[in-house]
TITI-932494 format. One record per residue (C-alpha): chain; x, y, z. Coordinates in steps of 0.1 Angstrom, whole numbers, always signed. Layout:
BEGIN
kette A	u X	v Y	w Z
...
//
This chain:
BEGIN
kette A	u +12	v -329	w -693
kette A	u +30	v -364	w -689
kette A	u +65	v -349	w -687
kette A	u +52	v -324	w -665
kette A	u +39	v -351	w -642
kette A	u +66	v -370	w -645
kette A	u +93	v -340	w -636
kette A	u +67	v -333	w -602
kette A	u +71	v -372	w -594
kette A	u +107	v -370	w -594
kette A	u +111	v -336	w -579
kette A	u +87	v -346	w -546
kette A	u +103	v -378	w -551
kette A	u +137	v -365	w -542
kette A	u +125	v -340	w -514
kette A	u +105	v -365	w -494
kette A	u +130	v -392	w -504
kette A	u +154	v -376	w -480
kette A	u +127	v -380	w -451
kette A	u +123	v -417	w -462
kette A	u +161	v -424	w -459
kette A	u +167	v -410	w -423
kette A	u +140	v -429	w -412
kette A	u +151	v -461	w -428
kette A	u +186	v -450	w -416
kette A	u +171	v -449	w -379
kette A	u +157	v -481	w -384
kette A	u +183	v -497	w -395
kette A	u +206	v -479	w -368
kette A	u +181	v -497	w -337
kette A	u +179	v -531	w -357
kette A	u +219	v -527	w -353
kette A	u +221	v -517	w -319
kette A	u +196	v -547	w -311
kette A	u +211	v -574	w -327
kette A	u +227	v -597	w -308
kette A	u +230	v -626	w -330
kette A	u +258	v -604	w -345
kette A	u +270	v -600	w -308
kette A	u +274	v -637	w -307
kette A	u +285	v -643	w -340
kette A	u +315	v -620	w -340
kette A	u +324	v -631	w -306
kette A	u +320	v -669	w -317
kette A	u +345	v -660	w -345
kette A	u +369	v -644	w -320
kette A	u +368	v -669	w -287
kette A	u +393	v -695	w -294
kette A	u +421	v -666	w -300
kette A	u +414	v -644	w -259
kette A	u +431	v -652	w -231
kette A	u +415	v -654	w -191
kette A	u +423	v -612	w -188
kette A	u +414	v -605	w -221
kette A	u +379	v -622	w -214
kette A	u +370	v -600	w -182
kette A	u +376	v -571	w -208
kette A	u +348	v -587	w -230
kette A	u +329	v -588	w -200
kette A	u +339	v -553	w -186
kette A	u +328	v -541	w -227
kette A	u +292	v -557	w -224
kette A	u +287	v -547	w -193
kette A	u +290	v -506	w -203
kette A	u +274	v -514	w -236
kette A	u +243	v -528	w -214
kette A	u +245	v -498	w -186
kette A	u +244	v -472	w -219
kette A	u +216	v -485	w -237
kette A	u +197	v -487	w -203
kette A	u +208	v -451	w -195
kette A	u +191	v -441	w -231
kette A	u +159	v -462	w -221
kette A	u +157	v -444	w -186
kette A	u +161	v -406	w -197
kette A	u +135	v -413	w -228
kette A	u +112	v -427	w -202
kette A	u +118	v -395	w -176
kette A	u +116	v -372	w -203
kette A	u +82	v -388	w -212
kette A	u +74	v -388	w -179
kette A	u +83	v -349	w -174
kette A	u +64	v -339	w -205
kette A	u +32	v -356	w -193
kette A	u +35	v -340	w -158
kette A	u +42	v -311	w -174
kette A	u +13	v -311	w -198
kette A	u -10	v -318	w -169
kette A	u +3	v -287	w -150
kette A	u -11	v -265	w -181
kette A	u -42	v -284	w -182
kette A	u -49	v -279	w -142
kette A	u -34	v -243	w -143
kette A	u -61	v -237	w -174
kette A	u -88	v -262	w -150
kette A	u -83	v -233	w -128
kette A	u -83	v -202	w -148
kette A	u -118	v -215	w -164
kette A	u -129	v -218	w -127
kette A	u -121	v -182	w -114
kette A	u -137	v -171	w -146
kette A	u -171	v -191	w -138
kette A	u -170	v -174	w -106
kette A	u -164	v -141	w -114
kette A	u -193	v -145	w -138
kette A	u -214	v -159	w -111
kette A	u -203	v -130	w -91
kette A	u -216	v -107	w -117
kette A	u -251	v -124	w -119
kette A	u -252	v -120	w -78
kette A	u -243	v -85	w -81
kette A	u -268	v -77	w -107
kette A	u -294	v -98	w -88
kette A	u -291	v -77	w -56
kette A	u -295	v -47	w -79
kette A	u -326	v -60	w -89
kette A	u -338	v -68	w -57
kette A	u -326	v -34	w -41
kette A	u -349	v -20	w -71
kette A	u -378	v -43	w -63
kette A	u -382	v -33	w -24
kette A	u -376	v +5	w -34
kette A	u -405	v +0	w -55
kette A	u -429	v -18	w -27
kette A	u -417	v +14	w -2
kette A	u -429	v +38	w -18
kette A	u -433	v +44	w -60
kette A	u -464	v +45	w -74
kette A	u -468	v +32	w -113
kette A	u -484	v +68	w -120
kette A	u -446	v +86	w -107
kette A	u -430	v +68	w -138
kette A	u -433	v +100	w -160
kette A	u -419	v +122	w -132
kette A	u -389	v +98	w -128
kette A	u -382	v +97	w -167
kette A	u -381	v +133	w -163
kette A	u -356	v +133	w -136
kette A	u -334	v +109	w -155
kette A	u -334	v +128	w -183
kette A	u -324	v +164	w -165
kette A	u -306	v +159	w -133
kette A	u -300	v +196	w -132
kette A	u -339	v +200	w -125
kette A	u -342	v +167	w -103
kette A	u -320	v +187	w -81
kette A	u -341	v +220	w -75
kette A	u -371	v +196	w -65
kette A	u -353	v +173	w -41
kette A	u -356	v +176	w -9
kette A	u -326	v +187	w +16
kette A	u -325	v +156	w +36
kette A	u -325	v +133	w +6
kette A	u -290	v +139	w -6
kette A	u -272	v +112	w -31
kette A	u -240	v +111	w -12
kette A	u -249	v +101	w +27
kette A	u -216	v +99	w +35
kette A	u -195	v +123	w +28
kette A	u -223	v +155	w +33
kette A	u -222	v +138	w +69
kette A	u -186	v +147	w +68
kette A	u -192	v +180	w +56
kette A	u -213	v +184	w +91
kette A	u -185	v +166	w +110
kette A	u -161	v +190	w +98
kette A	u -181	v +222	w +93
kette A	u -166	v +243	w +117
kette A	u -128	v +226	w +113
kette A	u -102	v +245	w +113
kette A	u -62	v +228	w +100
kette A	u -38	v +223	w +127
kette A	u -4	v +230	w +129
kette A	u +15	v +203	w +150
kette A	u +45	v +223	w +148
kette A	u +67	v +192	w +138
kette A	u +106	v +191	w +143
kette A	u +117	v +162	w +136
kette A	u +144	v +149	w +111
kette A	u +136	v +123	w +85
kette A	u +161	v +101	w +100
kette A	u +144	v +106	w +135
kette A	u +115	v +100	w +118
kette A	u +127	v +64	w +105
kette A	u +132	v +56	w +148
kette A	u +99	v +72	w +155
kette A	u +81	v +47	w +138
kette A	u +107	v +16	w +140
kette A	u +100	v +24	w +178
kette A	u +60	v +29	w +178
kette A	u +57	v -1	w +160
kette A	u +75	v -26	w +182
kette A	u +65	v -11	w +214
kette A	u +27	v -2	w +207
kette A	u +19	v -34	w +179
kette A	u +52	v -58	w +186
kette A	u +57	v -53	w +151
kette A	u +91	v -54	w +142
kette A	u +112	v -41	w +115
kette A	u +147	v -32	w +107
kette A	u +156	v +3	w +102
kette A	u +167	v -2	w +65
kette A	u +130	v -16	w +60
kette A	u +110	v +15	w +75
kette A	u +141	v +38	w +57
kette A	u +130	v +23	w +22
kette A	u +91	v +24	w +32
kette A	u +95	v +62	w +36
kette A	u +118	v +67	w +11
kette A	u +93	v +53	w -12
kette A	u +68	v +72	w +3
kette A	u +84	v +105	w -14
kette A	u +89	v +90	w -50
kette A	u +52	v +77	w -56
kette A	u +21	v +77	w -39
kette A	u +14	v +39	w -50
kette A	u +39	v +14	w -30
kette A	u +39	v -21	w -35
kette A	u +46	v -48	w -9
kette A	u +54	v -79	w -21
kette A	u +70	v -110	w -4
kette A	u +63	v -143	w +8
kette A	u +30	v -146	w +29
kette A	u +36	v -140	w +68
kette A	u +66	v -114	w +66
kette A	u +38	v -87	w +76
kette A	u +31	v -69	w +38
kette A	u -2	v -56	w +52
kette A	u +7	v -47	w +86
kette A	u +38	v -25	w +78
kette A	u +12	v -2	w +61
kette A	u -17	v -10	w +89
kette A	u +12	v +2	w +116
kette A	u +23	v +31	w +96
kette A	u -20	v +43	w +97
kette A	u -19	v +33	w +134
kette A	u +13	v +54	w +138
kette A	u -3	v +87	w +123
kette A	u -32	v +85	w +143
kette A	u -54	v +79	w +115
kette A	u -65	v +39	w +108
kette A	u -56	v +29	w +75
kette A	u -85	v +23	w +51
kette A	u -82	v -14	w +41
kette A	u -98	v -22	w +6
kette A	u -97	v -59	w +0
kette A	u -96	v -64	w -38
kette A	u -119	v -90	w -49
kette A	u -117	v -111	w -82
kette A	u -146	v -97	w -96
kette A	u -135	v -58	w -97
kette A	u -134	v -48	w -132
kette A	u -135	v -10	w -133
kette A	u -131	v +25	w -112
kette A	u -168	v +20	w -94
kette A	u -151	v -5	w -70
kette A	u -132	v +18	w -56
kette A	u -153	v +49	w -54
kette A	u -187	v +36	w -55
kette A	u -215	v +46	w -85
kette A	u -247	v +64	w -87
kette A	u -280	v +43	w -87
kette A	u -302	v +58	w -114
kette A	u -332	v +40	w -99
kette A	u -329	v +51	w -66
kette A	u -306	v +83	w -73
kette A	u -284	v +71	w -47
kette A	u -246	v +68	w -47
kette A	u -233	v +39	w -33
kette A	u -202	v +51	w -16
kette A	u -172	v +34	w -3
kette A	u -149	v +36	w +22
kette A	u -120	v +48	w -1
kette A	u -140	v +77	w -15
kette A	u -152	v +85	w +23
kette A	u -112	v +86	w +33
kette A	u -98	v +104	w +0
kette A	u -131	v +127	w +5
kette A	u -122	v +134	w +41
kette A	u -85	v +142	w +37
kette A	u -92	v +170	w +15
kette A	u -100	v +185	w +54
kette A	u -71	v +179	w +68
kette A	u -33	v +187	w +64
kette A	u -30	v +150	w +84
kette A	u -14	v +117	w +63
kette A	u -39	v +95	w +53
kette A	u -35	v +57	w +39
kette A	u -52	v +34	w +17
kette A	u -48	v -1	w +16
kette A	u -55	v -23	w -11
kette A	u -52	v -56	w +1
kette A	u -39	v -84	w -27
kette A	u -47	v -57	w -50
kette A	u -34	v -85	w -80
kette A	u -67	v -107	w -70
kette A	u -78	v -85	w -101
kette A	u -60	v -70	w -131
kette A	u -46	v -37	w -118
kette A	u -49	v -23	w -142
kette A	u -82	v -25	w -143
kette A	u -99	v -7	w -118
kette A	u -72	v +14	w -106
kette A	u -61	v +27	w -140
kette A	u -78	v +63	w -140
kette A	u -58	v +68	w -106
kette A	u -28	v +59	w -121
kette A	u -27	v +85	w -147
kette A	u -41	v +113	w -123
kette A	u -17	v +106	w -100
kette A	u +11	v +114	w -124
kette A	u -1	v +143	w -135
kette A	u +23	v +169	w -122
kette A	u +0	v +195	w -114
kette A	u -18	v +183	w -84
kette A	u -52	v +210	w -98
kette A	u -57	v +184	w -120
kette A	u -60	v +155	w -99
kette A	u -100	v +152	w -105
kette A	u -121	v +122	w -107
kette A	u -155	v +125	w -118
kette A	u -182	v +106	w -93
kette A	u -214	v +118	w -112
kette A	u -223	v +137	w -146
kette A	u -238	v +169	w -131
kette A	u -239	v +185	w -101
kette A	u -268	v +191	w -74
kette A	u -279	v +216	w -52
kette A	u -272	v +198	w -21
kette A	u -239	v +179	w -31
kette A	u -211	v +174	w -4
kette A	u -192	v +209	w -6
kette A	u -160	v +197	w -23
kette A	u -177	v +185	w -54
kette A	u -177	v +205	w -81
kette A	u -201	v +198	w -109
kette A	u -201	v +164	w -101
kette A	u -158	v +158	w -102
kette A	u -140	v +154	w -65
kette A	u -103	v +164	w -66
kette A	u -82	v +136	w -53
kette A	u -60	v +145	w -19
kette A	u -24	v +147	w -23
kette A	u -18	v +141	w +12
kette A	u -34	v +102	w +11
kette A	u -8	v +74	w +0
kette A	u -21	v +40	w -16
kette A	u -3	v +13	w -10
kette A	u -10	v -23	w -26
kette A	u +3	v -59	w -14
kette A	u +5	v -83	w -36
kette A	u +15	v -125	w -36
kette A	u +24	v -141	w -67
kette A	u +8	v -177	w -72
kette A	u -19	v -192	w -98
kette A	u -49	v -172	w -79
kette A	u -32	v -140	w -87
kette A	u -30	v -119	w -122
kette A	u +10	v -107	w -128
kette A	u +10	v -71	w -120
kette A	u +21	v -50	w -157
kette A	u +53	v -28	w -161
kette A	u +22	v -2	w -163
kette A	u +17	v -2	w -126
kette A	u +53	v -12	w -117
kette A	u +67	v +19	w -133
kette A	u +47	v +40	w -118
kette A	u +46	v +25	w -82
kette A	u +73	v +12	w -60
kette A	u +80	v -20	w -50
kette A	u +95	v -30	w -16
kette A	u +98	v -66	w -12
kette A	u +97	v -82	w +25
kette A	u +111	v -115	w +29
kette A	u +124	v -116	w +62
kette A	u +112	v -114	w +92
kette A	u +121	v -83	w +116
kette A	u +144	v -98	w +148
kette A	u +128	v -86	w +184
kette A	u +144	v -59	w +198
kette A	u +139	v -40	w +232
kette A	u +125	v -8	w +216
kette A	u +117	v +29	w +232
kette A	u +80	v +34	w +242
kette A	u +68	v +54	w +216
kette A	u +32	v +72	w +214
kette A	u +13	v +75	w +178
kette A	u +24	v +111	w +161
kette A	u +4	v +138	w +152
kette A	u +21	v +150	w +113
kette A	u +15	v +175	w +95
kette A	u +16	v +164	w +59
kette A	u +26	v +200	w +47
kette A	u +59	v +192	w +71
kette A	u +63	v +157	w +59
kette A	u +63	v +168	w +23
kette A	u +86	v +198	w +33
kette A	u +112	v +174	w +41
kette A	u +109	v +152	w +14
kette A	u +117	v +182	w -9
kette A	u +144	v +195	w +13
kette A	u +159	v +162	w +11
kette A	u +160	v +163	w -24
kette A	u +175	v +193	w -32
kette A	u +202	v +190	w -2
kette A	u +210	v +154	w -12
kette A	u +203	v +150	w -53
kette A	u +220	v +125	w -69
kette A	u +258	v +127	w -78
kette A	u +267	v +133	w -114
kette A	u +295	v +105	w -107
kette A	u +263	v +78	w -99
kette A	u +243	v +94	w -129
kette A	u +269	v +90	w -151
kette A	u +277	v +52	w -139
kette A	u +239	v +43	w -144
kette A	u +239	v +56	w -177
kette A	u +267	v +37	w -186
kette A	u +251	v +5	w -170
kette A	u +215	v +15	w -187
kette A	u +242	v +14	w -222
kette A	u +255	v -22	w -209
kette A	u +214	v -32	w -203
kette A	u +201	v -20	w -235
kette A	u +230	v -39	w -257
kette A	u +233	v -72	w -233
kette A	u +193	v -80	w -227
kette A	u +179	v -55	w -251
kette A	u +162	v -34	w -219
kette A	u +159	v +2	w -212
kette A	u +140	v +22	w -188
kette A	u +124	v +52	w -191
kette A	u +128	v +90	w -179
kette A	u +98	v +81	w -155
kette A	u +118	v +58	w -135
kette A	u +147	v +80	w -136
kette A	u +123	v +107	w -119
kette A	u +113	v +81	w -91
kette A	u +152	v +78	w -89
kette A	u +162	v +112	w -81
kette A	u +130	v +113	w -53
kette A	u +138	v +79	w -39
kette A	u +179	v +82	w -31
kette A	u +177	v +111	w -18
kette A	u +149	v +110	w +8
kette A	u +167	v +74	w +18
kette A	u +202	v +93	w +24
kette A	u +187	v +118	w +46
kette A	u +165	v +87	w +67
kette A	u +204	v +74	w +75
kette A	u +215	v +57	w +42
kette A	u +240	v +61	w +18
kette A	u +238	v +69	w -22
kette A	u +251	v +35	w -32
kette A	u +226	v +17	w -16
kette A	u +200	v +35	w -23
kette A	u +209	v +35	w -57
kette A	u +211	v -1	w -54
kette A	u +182	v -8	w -42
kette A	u +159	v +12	w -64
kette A	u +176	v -4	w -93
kette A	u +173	v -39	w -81
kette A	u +133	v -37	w -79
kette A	u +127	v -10	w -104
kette A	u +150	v -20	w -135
kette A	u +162	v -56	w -131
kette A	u +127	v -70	w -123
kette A	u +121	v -62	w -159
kette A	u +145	v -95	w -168
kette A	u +116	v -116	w -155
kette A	u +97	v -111	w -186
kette A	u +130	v -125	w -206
kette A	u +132	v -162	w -215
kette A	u +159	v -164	w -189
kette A	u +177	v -194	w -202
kette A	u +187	v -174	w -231
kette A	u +205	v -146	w -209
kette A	u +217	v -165	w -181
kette A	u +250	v -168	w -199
kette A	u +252	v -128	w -201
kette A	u +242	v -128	w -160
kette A	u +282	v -129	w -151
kette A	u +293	v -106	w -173
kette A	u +269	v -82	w -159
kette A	u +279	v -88	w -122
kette A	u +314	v -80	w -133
kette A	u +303	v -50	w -148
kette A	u +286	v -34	w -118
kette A	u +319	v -44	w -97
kette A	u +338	v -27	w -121
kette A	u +316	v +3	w -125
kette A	u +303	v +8	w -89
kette A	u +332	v -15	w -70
kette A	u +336	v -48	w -60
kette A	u +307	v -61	w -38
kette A	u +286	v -26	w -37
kette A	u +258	v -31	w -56
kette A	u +246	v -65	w -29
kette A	u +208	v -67	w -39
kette A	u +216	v -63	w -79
kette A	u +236	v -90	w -77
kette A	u +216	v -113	w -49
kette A	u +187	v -103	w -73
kette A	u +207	v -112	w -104
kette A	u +220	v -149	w -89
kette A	u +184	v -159	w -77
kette A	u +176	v -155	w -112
kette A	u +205	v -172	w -125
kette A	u +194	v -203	w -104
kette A	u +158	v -202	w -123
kette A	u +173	v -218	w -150
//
């Protein structure tokens, strides 16, 4: 056991030895540095031999010796400086995280508590304590709650009121002619003359080119460049008001946006977005919802059921169940309880990106489309232009003539895939055939509103594909940045693809 000890002393010994000499070699390199009775020793021993020039040297010598070590004091003392600063960002960013969380909480206990009291004064109106059986029955078999109730006490108010308002509709035909590209002055036009709203033509030709590829589009951009009014125009424009949802932190599933049935008072609290969705099933007109700072809350959240219905292919399937069962007296397009989702209403989401806000998921980006407004529109001297009645069966028409008259060149398909190659072995990126279905939607509606391939092309690659370097530690790829801008001039041609590379050197600069 002793020469066992004895081998473990030395062994440790000459591991953490090696720990013990660097820091007595650090030591002894400071104690060096900083003494300057050796500075006046050696310069004792050398005085009598210099000469008048020969001393300025000297001088000159302890001059820079002086200005380096104060240089090293100064950048230890900024970088302690930074790193507290820093450190007291993440605490105050966390401060504030904790904070929105307490009051989303909070908002949760309110919400419940006016639940509670909504319970209590249905109680005072009108149940007595011997109906409790009746209504455990009820809850139990909504099937037979239904037979009993009567006709004028119906679970959805709402929309069996548009049932009435629409009973004796019939689907008009605006008998539309208008080109896409006619389309894109149309509205350039309504907006600036009706709502001195202005926008540049390449702004309302990517809005509606967008408008073919997904129905969930994305505004982003700095605050004041008019996200929410582009899509509040565009509602104005159609002759049908946009239906503004304002997210709120505290929306945590699909009942925010449609609403949710009251077992206590067999009621279903409906919302504005169901009434609109719910009336658009009417109608062949264009219909738009707005969710306003939709990234207040996680996206994915309380939109996620809509995301996968809306990319389910065949538009049948596009149902959303409101309520287990169905009743006698339900509005007339439910069916067993499940309302089929409109194809002809568009959803359309601004977001701002700052410490109030969640980061919106390459979930939701893939499936949506971004548009980002930075600038503002310059005033022009527009032509009065009235609202337009559209047919959405026309509108949709023309998106699909679009894209089989325009599809995408097998020259540019074969250039992306050879750029999707450079992505995937530079930054270790790829994206999907979902995106590439966007693609072949987007370019070509955007060609026949008055642009050309390239740009579309660059465009949708710019927001769709490179956005996904911001989740790369870019100080580790920034080196790679030129070699890709060369690569696109070489592959596309010098200058072509502008908002890749704008977009690429803006992120360059991060570092």
């Amino acid at each position: 056991m002793d020469t066992f000890l004895r081998f473990l002393y030395e062994f440790l010994g000459q591991f953490f030895g090696g720990f013990l000499t660097i820091a007595t070699a650090i030591a002894d390199a400071v104690m060096q540095i900083f003494d300057f009775r050796s500075y006046l020793k050696i310069l004792n021993f050398y005085k009598d031999d210099f000469n008048g020039a020969e001393w300025v040297f000297i001088v000159i010598a302890i001059i820079l010796m002086l200005l380096v070590v104060a240089g090293i004091i100064f950048l230890t003392v900024l970088l302690v400086k930074k790193y507290i600063r820093f450190r007291k960002t993440l605490v105050e960013q966390e401060e504030l995280l904790d904070e929105v969380a307490d009051l989303n909480n909070e908002v949760s206990t309110l919400v419940k508590e006016k639940e509670d009291i909504l319970a209590m004064k249905v109680s005072h109106l009108g149940l007595r304590p011997e109906e409790s059986d009746t209504l455990e029955v009820k809850k139990e078999n909504d099937s037979a709650a239904a037979e009993t109730v009567d006709e004028d006490d119906k679970r959805f108010a709402k929309l069996n009121n548009i049932d009435k308002e629409f009973a004796n509709y019939v689907i008009k035909n605006y008998n539309n002619t208008f080109t896409l590209q006619e389309l894109v002055e149309l509205f350039r036009n309504f907006a600036a003359s009706q709502l001195r709203l202005y926008y540049k033509s390449e702004m309302i030709r990517i809005f509606i080119a967008a408008l073919a590829s997904t129905k969930l589009i994305i505004l982003q951009g700095i605050s004041g460049t008019g996200k929410t009014s582009l899509a509040y125009a565009w509602g104005k424009f159609l002759k049908h008001d946009s239906c503004v949802a304002s997210v709120q932190p505290s929306w945590r599933d699909r009942t925010e946006l449609f609403g949710y049935f009251n077992e206590f008072t067999k009621k279903f609290n409906e919302t504005d977005v169901l009434k609109t969705i719910y009336e658009a099933g009417y109608t062949d007109d264009i219909f738009t919802v707005i969710l306003d700072e939709m990234n207040i809350a996680r996206v994915e959240y309380y939109f996620a059921e809509m995301l996968s219905i809306l990319e389910m292919p065949n538009q049948d399937e596009w149902l959303v169940e409101l309520v287990s069962s169905g009743w006698a007296n339900d509005p007339v397009k439910l069916n067993d309880g499940k309302l089929k989702i409109s194809p002809n209403v568009w959803y359309i989401g601004t977001i701002n990106n700052d410490d109030s806000t969640f980061m919106v998921t390459d979930k939701v980006y893939d499936r949506a489309m971004p548009i980002d407004i930075n600038d503002k529109g310059e005033v022009f001297e527009p032509i009065d232009t009235p609202a337009q009645d559209i047919n959405y069966s026309y509108l949709n028409k023309m998106f699909m003539n679009a894209m089989n008259e325009n599809q995408v060149s097998q020259d540019m398909l074969n250039k992306i895939e050879e750029m999707d190659n450079y992505v995937i072995k530079h930054f270790r990126i790829a994206f999907g055939n979902r995106i590439v279905a966007h693609m072949r939607k987007f370019v070509p509606v955007y060609v026949a509103c008055g642009g050309t391939e390239v740009n579309g092309v660059d465009y949708f690659i710019a927001r769709k594909i490179l956005r996904k370097f911001e989740q790369l530690n870019i100080s580790y790829i920034r080196d790679e940045i030129d070699g890709f801008i060369e690569f696109l001039d070489t592959t596309f041609g010098k200058g072509t693809m502008k908002e890749c590379e704008e977009y690429l050197l803006r992120l360059k600069k991060l570092t």
